[in-house]
C-alpha positions as CSV (number, residue, x, y, z in Angstrom):
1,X,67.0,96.3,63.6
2,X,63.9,94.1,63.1
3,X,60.9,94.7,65.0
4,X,58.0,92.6,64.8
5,X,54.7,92.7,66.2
6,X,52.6,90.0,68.4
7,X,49.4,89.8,70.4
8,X,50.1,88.2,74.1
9,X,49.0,87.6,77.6
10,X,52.3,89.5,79.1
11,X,52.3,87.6,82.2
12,X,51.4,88.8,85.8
13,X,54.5,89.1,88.0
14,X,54.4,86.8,90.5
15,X,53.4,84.3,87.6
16,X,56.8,85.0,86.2
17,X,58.7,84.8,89.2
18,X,57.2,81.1,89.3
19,X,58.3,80.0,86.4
20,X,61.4,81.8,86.4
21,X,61.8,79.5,89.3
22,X,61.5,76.2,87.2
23,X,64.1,77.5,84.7
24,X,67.1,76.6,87.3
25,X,65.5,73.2,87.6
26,X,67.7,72.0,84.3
27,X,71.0,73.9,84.6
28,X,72.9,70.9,82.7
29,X,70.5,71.5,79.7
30,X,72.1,73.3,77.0
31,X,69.9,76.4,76.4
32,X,69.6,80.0,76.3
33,X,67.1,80.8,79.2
34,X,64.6,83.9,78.6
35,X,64.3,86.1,81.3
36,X,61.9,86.4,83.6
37,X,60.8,89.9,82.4
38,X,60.3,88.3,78.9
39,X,57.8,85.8,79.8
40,X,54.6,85.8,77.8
41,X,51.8,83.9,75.8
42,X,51.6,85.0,72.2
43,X,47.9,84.6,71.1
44,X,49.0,85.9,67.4
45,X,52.2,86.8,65.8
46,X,51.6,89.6,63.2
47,X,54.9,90.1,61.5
48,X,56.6,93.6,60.5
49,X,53.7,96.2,60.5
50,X,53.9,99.9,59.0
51,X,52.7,102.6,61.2
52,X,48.9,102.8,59.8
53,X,48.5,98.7,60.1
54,X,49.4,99.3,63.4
55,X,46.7,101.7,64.5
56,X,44.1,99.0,62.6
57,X,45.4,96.1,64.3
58,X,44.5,98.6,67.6
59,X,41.2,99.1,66.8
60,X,40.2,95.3,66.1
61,X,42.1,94.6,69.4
62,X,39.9,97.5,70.8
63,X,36.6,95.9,69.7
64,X,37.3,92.2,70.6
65,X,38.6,93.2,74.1
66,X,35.0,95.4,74.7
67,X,33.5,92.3,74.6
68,X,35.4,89.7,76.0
69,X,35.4,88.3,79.6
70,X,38.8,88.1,81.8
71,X,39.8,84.7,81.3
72,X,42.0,81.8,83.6
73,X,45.3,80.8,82.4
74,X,46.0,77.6,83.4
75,X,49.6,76.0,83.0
76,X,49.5,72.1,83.3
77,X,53.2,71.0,82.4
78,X,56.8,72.0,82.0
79,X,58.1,70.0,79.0
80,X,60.3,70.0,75.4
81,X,58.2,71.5,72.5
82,X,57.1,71.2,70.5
83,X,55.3,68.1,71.1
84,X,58.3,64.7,69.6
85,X,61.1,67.8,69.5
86,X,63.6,69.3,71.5
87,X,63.9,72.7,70.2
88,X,62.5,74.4,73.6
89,X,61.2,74.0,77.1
90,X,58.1,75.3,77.4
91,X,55.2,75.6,80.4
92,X,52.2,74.4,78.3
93,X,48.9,76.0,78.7
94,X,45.5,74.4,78.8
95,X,43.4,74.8,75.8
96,X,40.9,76.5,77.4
97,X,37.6,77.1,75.5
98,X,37.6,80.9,76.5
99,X,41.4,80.9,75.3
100,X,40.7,79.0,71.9
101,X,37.4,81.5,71.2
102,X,39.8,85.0,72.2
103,X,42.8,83.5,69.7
104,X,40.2,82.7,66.5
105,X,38.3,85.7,67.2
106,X,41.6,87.9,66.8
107,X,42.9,85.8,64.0
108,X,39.5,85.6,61.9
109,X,39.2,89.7,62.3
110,X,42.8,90.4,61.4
111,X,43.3,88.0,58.2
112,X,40.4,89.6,57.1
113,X,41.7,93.3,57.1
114,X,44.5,92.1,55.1
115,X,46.9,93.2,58.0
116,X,49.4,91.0,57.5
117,X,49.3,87.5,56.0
118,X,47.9,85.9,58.7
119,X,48.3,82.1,58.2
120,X,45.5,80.8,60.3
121,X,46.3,76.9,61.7
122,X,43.8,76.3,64.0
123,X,44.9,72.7,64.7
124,X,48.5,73.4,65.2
125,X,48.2,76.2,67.9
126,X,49.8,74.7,71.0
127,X,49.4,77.6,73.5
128,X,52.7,77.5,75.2
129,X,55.1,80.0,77.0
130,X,58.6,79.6,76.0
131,X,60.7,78.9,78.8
132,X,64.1,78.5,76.8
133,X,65.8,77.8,73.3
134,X,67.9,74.6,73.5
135,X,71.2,74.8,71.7
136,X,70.5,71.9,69.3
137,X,74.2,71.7,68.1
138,X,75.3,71.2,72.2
139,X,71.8,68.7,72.6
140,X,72.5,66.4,70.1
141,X,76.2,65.5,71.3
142,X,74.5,64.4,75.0
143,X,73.6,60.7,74.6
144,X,69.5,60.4,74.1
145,X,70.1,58.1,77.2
146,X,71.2,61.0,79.2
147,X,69.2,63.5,78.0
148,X,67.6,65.1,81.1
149,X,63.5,64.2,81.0
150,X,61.5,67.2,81.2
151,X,57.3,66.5,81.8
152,X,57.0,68.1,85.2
153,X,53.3,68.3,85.8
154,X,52.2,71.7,87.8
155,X,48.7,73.4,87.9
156,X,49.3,77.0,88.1
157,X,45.7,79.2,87.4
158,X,46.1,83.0,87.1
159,X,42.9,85.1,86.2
160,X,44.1,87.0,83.2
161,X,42.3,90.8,82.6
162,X,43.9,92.3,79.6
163,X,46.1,91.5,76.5
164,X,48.7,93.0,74.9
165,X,50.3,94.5,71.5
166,X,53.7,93.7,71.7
167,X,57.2,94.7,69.7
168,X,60.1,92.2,69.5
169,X,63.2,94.3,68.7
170,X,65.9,91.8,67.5
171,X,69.4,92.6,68.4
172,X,72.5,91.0,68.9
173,X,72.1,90.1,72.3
174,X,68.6,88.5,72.0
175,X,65.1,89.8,71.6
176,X,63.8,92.7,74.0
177,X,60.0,93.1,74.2
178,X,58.1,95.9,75.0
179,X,54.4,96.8,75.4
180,X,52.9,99.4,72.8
181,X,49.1,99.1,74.2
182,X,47.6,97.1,77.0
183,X,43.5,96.1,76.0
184,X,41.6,95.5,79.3
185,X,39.1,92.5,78.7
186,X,35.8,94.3,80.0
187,X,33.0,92.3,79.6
188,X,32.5,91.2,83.8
């Protein structure tokens, strides 16, 4: 089994009751749903870490989270990603300037430990949480015409207080996620 490790807002619960909510608003879309207990933002995905990177990348989470303030979340639309594809349906989240400075703050601190090759692309980080996986093969047979259009405009704004180290354990029945250390953000 493969397990990798990512840096995420793991959702409040009555934030992924809400959006689990949306996901029955496409049944005739071909696409493997996540569920609801699933449902996070990944600030940074680190890859397949060895025991000791794993207690670094804990200590720079440590030190970022000391000083950082609890943040909103805001989710403006419901649409394909990414942006011209049809490979998901995800709720996008506002680029926030508190969200943008917690993400390059984690990502300048861990490329420089050497953690993990951290690729940073500042430009291309669309923060999103991924609502489902379209089945590309089934997609492409429905006529573009009938495609079902997906921009559903909501304003959802949760007050996020901590972040998370996450695994990802691949197995044959999909990916099951699990929190290895919550990081309260404590600077009020």
């Amino acid at each position: 089994m493969k397990t990798n490790f990512f840096i995420a807002v793991n959702l409040p619960k009555e934030l992924k009751e809400n959006l689990r909510k949306h996901q029955s608003y496409w049944p005739e879309i071909p696409a493997k749903w996540i569920d609801g207990k699933n449902l996070h933002l990944t600030l940074l995905f680190l890859g397949q870490l060895p025991d000791k990177k794993i207690e670094e990348c804990k200590e720079i989470i440590k030190n970022i989270t000391d000083q950082a303030k609890p943040l909103d979340l805001v989710i403006e639309e419901i649409s394909y990603g990414p942006p011209n594809g049809y490979s998901f349906i995800w709720a996008n989240v506002k680029k926030t300037k508190e969200l943008v400075e917690l993400r390059e703050l984690l990502e300048e601190k861990i490329a420089k430990t050497k953690i993990n090759d951290i690729k940073i692309e500042k430009e291309k980080n669309l923060p999103h949480i991924t609502l489902a996986r379209i089945n590309q093969m089934e997609f492409r047979q429905i006529d573009p015409e009938e495609r079902p259009e997906i921009k559903e405009k909501i304003n959802i704004n949760v007050k996020i207080g901590s972040i998370e180290l996450m695994e990802s354990i691949l197995k044959k029945t999909g990916s099951e996620y699990s929190v290895v250390e919550t990081f309260k953000l404590k600077n009020i």
